[in-house]
C-alpha positions as CSV (number, residue, x, y, z in Angstrom):
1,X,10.7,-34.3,-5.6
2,X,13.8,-32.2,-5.2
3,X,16.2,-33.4,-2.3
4,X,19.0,-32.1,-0.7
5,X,22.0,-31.1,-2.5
6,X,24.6,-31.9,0.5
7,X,24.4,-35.2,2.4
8,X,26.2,-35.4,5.7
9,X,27.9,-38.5,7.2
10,X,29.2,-38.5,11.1
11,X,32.1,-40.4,11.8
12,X,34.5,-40.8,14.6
13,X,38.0,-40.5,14.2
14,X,39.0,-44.4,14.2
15,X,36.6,-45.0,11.3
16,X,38.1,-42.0,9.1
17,X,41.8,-43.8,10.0
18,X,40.5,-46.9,8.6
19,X,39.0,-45.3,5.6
20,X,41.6,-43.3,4.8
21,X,43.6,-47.1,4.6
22,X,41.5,-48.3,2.7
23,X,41.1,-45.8,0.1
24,X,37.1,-45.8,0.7
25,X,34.7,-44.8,2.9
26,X,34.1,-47.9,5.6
27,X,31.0,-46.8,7.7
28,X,30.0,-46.9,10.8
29,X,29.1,-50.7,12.8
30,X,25.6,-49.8,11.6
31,X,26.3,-48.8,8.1
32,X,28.2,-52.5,7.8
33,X,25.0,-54.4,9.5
34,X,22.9,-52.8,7.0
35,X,24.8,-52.6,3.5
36,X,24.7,-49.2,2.9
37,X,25.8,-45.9,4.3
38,X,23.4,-43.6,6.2
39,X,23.7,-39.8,5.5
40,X,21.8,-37.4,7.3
41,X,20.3,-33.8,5.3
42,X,21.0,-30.6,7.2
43,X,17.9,-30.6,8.9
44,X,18.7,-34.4,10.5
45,X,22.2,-33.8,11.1
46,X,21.0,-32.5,14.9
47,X,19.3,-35.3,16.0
48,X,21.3,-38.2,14.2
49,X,24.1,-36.9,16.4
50,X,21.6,-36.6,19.6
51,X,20.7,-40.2,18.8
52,X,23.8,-41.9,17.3
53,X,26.6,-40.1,18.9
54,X,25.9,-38.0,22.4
55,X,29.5,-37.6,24.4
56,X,31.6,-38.6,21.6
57,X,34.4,-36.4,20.7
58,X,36.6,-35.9,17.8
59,X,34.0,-36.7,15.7
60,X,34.2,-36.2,12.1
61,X,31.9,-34.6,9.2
62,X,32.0,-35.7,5.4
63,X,29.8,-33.0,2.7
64,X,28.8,-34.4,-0.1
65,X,27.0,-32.8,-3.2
66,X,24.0,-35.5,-3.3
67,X,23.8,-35.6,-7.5
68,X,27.2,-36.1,-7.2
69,X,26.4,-39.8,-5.8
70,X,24.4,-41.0,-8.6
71,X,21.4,-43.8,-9.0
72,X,23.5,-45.3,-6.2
73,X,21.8,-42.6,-3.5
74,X,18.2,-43.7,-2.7
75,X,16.3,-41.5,0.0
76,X,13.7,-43.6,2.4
77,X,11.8,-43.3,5.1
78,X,13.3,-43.3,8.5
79,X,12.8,-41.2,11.9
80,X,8.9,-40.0,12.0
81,X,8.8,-40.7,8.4
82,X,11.1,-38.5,6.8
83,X,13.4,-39.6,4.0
84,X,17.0,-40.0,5.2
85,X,20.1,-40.4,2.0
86,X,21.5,-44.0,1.9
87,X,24.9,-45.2,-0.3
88,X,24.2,-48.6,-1.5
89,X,27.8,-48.3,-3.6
90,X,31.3,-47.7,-2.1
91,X,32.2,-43.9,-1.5
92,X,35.7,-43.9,-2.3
């Protein structure tokens, strides 16, 4: 099954401060609870931010080639059953 070849992350401004810190990609509060980042394809990035983020500002968008990422990218099932990117390794 092919996938996407860009994965999007959304982040707001305070988590791309602390990333930037740190020298690696921190995640969201939910990304943390879980262990691994979420990534949204294209097609999700619409209703991830409907969802996740509706009246935030400032908020941030990180591309990323999906082969790029690795073994370390897995794609499951989420929202209606369609398979959203997850980051089970640190994104520097």
């Amino acid at each position: 099954m092919r996938h996407a070849e860009f994965i999007y992350k959304i982040a707001t401004p305070d988590v791309v401060d602390e990333s930037r810190r740190g020298g690696r990609v921190t995640g969201m509060a939910v990304d943390l609870a879980d262990g691994y980042l979420h990534f949204s394809t294209a097609e999700q990035l619409s209703e991830t931010l409907r969802l996740h983020f509706r009246g935030q500002s400032g908020l941030v968008l990180l591309a990323l080639r999906a082969d790029a990422l690795g073994e370390d990218l897995t794609w499951e099932p989420s929202r209606g059953g369609a398979l959203f990117p997850h980051l089970t390794a640190a994104l520097p």
